[in-house]
C-alpha positions in Angstrom: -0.4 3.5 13.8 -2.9 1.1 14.8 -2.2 -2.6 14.1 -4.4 -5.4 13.2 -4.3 -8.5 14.0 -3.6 -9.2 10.2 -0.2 -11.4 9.0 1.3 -11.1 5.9 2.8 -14.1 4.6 5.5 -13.2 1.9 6.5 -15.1 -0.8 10.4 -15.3 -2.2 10.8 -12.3 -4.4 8.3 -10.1 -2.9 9.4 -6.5 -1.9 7.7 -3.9 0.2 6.3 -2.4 -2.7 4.5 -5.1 -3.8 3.2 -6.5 -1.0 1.7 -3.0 -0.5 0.2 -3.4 -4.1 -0.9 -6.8 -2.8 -2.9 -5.7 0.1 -3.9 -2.1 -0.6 -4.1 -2.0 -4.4 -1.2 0.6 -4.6 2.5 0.8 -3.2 2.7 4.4 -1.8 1.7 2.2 1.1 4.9 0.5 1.5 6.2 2.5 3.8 3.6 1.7 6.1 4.4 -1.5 6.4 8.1 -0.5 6.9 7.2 0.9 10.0 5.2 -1.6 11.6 8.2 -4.2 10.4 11.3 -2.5 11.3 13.2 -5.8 11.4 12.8 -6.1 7.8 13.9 -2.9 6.5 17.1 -3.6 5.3 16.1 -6.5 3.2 15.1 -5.4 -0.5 13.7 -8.8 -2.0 12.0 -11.2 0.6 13.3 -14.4 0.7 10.1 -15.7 1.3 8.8 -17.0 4.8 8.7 -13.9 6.0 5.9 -12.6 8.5 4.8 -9.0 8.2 2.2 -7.6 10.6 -0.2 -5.1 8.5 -1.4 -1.8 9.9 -4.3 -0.8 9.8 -4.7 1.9 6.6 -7.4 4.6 5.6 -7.0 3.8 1.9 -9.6 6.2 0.2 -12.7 4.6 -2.1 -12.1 4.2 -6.0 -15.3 7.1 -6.0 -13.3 9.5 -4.0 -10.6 9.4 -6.3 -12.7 9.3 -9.9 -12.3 12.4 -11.9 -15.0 14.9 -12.3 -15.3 16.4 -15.7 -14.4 20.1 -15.8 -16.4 23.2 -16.5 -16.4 24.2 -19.9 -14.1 27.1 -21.0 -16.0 30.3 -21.1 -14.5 31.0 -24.6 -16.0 27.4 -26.0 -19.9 28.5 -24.9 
């Protein structure tokens, strides 16, 4: 996992989740940032204060993810 030299500055009430959401747009990235914070894994809600170093992530582009639309059925031609 490559870091950067990004902090993350969390806010009371926070959570991994949402800090993920914060950063990336989505929190399946969470656990990423678990792993570059161990210290902090046992802590459910921030308290706020806290200092989380950010990984660097491969998040995909909104275009790779858009939906293409699918062939028709052959029994509607």
């Amino acid at each position: 996992m490559e870091m950067t030299q990004y902090v993350y500055l969390c806010a009371g009430g926070e959570t991994f989740d949402s800090v993920a959401r914060t950063i990336w747009g989505d929190e399946k990235y969470a656990s990423e940032l678990m792993c570059a914070n161990p210290e902090y894994c046992t802590q459910d809600v921030f308290l706020g204060g806290e200092r989380l170093y950010v990984p660097a992530v491969s998040v995909p582009d909104e275009d790779d993810n858009a939906e293409t639309e699918p062939e028709k059925a052959p029994w509607k031609e």
